[in-house]
C-alpha positions as CSV (number, residue, x, y, z in Angstrom):
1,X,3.3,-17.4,6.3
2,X,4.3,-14.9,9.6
3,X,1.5,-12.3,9.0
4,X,1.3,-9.4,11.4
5,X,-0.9,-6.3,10.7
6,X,0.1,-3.1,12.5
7,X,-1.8,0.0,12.9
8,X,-0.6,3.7,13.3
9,X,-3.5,6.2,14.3
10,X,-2.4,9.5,13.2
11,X,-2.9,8.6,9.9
12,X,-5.4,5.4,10.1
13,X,-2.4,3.3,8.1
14,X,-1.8,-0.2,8.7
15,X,1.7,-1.4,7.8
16,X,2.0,-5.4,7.1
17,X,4.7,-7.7,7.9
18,X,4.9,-11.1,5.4
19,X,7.8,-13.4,6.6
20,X,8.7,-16.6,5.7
21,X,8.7,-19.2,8.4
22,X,11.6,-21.6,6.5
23,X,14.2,-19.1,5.6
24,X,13.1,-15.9,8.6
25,X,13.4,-13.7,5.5
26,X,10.5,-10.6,5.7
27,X,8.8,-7.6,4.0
28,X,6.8,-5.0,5.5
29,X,4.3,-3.0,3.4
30,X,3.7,0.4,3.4
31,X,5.6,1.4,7.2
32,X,5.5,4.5,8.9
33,X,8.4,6.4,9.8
34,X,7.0,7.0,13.4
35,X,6.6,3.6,13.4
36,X,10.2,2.0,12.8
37,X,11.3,1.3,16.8
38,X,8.3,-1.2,16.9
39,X,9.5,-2.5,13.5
40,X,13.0,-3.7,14.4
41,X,11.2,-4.4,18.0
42,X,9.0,-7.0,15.9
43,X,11.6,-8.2,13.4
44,X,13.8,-9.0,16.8
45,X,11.5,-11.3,18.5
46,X,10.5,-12.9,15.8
47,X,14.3,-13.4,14.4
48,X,13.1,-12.6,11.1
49,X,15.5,-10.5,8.5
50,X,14.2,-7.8,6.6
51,X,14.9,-8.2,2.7
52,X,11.8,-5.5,1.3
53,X,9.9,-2.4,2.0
54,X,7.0,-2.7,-0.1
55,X,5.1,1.0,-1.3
56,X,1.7,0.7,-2.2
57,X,2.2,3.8,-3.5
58,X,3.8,7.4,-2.8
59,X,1.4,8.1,0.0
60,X,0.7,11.7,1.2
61,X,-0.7,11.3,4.6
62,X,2.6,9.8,6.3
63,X,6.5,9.5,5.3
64,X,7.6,6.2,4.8
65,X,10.2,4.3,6.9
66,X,11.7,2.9,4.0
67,X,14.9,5.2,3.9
68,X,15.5,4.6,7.8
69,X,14.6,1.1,7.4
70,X,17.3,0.6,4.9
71,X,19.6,2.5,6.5
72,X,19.6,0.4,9.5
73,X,19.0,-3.3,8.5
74,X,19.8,-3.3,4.7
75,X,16.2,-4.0,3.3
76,X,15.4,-2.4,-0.2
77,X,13.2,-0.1,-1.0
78,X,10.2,-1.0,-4.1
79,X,8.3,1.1,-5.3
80,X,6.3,1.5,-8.7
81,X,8.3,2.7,-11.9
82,X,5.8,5.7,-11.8
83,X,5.7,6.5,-9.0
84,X,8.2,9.3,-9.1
85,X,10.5,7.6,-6.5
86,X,13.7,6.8,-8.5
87,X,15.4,6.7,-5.2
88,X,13.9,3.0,-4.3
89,X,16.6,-0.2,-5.2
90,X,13.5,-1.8,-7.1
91,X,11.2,-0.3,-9.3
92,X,8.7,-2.4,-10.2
93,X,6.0,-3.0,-13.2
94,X,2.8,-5.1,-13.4
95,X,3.6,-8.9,-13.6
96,X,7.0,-8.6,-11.2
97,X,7.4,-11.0,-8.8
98,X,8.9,-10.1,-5.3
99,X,10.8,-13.1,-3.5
100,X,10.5,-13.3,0.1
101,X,12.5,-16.4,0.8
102,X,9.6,-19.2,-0.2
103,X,6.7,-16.5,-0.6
104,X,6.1,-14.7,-3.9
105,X,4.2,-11.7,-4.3
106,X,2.9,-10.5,-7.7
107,X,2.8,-6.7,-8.6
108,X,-0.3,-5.7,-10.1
109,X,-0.2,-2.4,-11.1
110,X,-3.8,-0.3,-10.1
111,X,-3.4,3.5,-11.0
112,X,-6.1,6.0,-10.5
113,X,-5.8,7.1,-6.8
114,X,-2.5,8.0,-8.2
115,X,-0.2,6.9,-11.4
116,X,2.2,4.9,-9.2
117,X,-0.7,2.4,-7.4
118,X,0.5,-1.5,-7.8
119,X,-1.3,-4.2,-5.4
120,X,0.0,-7.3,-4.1
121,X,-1.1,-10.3,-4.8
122,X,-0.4,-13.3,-2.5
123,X,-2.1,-16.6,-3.1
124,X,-4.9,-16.4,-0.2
125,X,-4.8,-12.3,-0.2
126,X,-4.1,-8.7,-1.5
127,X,-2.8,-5.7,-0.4
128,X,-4.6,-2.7,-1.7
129,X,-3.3,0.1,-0.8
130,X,-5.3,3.3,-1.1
131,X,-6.9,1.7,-4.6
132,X,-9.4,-0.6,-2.5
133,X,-10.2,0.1,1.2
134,X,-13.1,-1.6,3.0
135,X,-16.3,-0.2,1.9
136,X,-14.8,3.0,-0.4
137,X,-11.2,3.7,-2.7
138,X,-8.6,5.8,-2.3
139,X,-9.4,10.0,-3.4
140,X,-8.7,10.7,-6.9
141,X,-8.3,14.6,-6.8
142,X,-4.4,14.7,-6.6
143,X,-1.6,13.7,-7.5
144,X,-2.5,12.3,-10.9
145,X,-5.6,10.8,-9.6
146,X,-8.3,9.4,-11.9
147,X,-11.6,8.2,-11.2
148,X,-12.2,6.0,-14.8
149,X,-8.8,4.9,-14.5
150,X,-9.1,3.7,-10.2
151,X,-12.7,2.0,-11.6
152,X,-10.8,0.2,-14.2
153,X,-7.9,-0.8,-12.1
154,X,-10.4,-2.4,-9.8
155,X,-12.4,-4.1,-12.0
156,X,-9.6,-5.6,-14.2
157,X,-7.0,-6.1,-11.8
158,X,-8.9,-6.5,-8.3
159,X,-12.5,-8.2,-8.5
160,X,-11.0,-10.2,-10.9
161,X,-9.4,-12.3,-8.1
162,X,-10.9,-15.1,-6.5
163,X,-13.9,-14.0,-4.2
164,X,-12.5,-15.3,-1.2
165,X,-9.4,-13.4,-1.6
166,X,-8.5,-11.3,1.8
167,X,-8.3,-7.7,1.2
168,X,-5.9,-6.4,3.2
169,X,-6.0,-1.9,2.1
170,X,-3.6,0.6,3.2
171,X,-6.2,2.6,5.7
172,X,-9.2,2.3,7.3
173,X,-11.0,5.1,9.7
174,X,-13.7,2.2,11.2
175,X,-12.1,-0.1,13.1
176,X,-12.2,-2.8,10.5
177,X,-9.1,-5.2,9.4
178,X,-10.2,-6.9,6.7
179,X,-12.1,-7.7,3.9
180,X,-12.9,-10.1,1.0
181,X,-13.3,-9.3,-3.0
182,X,-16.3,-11.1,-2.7
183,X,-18.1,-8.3,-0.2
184,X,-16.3,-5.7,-1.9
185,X,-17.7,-6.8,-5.3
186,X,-21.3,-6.4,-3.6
187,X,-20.8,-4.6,-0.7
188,X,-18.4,-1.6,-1.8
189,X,-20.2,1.6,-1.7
190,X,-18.5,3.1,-4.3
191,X,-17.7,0.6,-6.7
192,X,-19.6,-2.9,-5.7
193,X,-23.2,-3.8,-6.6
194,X,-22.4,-3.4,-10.4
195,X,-22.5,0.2,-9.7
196,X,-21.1,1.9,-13.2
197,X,-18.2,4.1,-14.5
198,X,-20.3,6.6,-15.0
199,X,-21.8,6.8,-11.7
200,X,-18.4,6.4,-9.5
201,X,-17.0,9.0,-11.8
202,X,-19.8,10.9,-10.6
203,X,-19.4,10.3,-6.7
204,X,-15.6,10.8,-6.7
205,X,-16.3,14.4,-8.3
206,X,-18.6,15.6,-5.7
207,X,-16.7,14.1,-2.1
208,X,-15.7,17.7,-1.4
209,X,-13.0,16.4,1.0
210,X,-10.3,18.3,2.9
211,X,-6.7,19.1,1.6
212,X,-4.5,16.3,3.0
213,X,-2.9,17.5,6.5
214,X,-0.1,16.1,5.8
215,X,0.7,16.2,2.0
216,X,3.6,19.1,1.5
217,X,5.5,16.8,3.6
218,X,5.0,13.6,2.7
219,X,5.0,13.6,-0.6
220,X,8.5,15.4,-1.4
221,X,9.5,12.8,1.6
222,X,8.4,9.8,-0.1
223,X,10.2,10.4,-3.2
224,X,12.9,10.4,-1.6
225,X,11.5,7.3,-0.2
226,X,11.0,8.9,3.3
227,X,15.1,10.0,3.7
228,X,15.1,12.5,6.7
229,X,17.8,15.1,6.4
230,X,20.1,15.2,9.0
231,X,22.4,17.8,10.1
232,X,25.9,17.1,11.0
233,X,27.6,18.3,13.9
């Protein structure tokens, strides 16, 4: 596998590319709009073609670069059935497969940060999104958020994987890059060390946290699937 992860530092989001090395066919997960010059930069040198935008979710704290990325190179756009993006050319449901040339990733779906949250499951790692980060989860405040449901997701769908699964999440504020389900499953201050429904229920109801900087734009964006609208002359 061509594995790259990417990091853009207004909104602490890393964006992953997945190509495969036989056919140069690729995906990126979760990209940033601000991001897409070092995108097609990347996808250049490493003569890969760009088949998938993969959404985590509808995110709030940046606009996608599906849209533009489409636009430009002819990838499609995936995003979850709920997730309230019908503009996407794929919308997804637990137990898809996505085909990158010779790599397949499974769609798991992992609601409670919001109702649209799917993971992706490679055979050595997973992409988390906001549903697992390193050490924490996504909020669950907004945009149909739920803090039973999130638990349950990760539970069921997540630390069910083998423990030396990589976690790969959607943000991080630390520095760090990756994980493992094993840490997470003991580690995890949230949600490891057989901590309880009841008690994450709890802690996600009292994180007080700040309305999302970016949120009355990103989110009408990203169900649009990031389009930008452009005047004409």
């Amino acid at each position: 596998m061509i594995f790259r992860q990417l990091f853009e530092p207004i909104s602490s989001t890393y964006t992953y590319l997945i190509g495969d090395p036989v056919t140069r066919r690729a995906a990126l997960i979760d990209p940033v709009f601000v991001d897409v010059e070092q995108y097609t930069s990347l996808l250049d040198e490493l003569g890969l073609t760009l088949v998938y935008t993969l959404e985590t979710h509808v995110h709030a704290d940046h606009v996608t670069a599906g849209d533009e990325l489409r636009r430009r190179l002819g990838s499609r756009t995936v995003v979850h059935k709920d997730g309230g993006a019908d503009c996407a050319n794929v919308l997804v449901e637990h137990g898809d497969k996505i085909q990158i040339g010779e790599l397949s990733l499974e769609v798991r779906e992992t609601p409670g940060h919001t109702s649209g949250c799917v993971a992706y499951v490679a055979p050595d790692r997973v992409f988390t999104g906001d549903t697992l980060l390193i050490g924490g989860c996504g909020r669950t405040d907004f945009q149909q958020g739920s803090a039973e449901r999130l638990y349950d997701s990760v539970h069921r769908e997540l630390f069910s994987l083998p423990g030396d699964t990589l976690v790969f999440p959607a943000h991080d504020y630390k520095g760090r890059t990756v994980s493992t389900i094993k840490e997470e499953r003991a580690l995890n201050a949230r949600l490891g060390g057989g901590r309880s429904k009841e008690e994450f229920v709890q802690i996600m109801a009292n994180l007080n946290l700040a309305y999302p900087k970016q949120i009355d734009v990103a989110v009408p964006a990203n169900q649009r699937c990031g389009r930008v609208e452009r005047q004409s002359a």
